[in-house]
C-alpha positions as CSV (number, residue, x, y, z in Angstrom):
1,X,73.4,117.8,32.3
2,X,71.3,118.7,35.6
3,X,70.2,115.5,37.4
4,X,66.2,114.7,37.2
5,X,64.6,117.1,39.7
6,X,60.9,116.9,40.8
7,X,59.3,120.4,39.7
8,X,59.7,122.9,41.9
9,X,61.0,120.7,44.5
10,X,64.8,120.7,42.8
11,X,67.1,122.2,44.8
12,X,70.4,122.8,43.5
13,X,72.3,123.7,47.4
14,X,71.8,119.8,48.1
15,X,74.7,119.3,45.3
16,X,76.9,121.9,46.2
17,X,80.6,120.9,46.6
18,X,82.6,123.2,49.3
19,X,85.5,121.4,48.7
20,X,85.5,122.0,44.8
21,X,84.4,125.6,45.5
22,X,87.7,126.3,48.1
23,X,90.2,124.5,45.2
24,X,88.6,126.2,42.1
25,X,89.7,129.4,44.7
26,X,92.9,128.3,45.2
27,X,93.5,127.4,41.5
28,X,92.1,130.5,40.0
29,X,94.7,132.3,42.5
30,X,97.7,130.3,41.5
31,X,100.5,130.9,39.2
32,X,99.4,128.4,36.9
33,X,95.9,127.8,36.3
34,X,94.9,123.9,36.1
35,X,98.3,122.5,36.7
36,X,97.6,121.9,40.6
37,X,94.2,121.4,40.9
38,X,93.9,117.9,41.8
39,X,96.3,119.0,44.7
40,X,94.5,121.5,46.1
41,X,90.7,119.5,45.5
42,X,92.7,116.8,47.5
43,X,93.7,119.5,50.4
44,X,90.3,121.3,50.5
45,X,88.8,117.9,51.0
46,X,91.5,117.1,54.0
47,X,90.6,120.5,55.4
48,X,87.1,120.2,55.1
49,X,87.2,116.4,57.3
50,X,88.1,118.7,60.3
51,X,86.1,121.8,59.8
52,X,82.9,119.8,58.9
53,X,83.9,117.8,62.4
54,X,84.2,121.0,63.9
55,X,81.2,122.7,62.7
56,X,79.1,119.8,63.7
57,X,80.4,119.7,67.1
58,X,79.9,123.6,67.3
59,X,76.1,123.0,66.3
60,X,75.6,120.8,69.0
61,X,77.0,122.7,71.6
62,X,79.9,119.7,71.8
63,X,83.1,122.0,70.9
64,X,84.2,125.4,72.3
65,X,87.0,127.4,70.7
66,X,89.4,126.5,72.6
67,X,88.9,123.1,71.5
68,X,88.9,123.8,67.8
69,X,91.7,126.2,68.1
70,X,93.8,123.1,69.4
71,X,93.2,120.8,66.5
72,X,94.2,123.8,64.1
73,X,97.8,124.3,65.6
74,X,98.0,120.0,65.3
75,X,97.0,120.5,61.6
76,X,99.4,123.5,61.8
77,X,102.0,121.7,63.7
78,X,102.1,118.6,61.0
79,X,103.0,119.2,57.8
80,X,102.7,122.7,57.5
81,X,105.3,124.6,59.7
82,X,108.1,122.8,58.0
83,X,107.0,124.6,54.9
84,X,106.0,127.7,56.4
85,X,109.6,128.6,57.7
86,X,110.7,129.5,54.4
87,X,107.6,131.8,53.7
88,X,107.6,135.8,53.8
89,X,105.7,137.0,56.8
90,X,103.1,138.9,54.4
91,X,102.6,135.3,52.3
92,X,102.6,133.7,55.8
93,X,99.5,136.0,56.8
94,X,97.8,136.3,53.4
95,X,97.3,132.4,53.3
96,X,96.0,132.2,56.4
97,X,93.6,134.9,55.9
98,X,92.3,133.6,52.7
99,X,91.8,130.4,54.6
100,X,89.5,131.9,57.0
101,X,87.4,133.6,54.9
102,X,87.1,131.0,52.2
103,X,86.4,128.3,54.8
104,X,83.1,129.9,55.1
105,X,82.8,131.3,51.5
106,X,82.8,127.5,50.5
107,X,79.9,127.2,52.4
108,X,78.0,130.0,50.4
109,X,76.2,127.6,48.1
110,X,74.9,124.8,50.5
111,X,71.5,124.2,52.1
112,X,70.7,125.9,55.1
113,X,74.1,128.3,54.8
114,X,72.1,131.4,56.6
115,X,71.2,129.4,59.4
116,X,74.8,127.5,59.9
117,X,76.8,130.7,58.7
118,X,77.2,131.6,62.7
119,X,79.0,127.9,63.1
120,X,80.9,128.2,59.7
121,X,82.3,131.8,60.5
122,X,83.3,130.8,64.4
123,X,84.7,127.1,63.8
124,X,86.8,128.9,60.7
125,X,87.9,131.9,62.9
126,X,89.1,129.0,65.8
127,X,91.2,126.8,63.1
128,X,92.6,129.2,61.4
129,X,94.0,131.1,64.6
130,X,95.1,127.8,66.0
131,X,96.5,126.7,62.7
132,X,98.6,130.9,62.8
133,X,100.0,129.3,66.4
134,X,100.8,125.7,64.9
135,X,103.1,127.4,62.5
136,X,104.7,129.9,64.7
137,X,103.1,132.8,63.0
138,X,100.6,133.9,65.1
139,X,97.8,136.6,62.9
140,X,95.0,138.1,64.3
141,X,92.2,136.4,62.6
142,X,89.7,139.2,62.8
143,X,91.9,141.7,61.4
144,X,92.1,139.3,58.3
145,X,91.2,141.0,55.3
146,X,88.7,139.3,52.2
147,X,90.0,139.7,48.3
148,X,87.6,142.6,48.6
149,X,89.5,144.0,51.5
150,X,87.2,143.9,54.4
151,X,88.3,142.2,57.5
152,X,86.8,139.2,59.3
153,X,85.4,141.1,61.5
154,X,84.2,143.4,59.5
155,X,82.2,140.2,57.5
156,X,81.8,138.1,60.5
157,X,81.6,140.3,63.7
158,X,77.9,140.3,64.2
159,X,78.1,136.5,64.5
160,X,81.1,135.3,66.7
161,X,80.3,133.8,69.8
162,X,82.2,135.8,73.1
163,X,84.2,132.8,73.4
164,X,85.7,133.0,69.7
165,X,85.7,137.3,70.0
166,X,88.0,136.5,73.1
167,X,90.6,133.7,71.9
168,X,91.3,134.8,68.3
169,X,93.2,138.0,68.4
């Protein structure tokens, strides 16, 4: 049921569940519907610690992208590059990609998303290009194309800081 709201004052965005949203992604993507989900809620919630860090420190003018492109080759770095070595190149760069743009997809449904879409699409753009290097597969992050085949920068490119336009490709 829909919790008690107060009229018109109700406003659904202060509910909204990024994590759910990026595993219900993932899960509709997978080989087998359901069977992994409660693996990929439990990484969407992992990823989401740093990128909501990340974006906060972004808003506040605390965290630059060279910063956040160092704590996505550590996430890269640990537990991930063992795996990747044993991935084609194109599944290599597809799962990054789809990282990137469904870190800030995620976002699409919570308050204030217009206003913090700038910090979404630049701290997602940093990781994800640090995460590339932390598993020695280095992608150009604004060349990534969406499921409907545009690239970030195509999506995003109005909204990247200098800083990020410079370090990500």
């Amino acid at each position: 049921g829909q919790p008690p709201s107060r009229g018109d004052e109700f406003d659904s965005c202060v509910f909204a569940n990024p994590a759910h949203a990026q595993a219900m992604d993932h899960d509709e993507e997978s080989s087998s519907p359901g069977s992994n989900f409660h693996v990929y809620i439990g990484h969407a919630q992992a990823v989401n610690k740093y990128f909501g860090k990340e974006v906060d420190n972004w808003i506040r003018g605390k965290s630059f992208a060279s910063d956040i492109i160092e704590v996505g080759m550590v996430i890269g770095e640990t537990g991930h590059a063992e795996a990747y070595e044993n991935w084609d190149d194109d599944v290599k760069e597809e799962t990054i990609c789809e990282m990137a743009h469904d870190l800030v997809e995620q976002m699409e449904e919570t308050c204030w998303y217009d206003m913090y879409k700038p910090a979404y699409a630049n701290v997602a753009a940093n990781l994800m290009y640090g995460f590339s290097q932390g598993v020695e597969y280095e992608v150009d992050i604004l060349e990534c194309k969406s499921d409907n085949n545009e690239t970030f920068y195509d999506v995003f490119g109005d909204i990247l800081s200098d800083d990020t336009m410079s370090s990500v490709h």
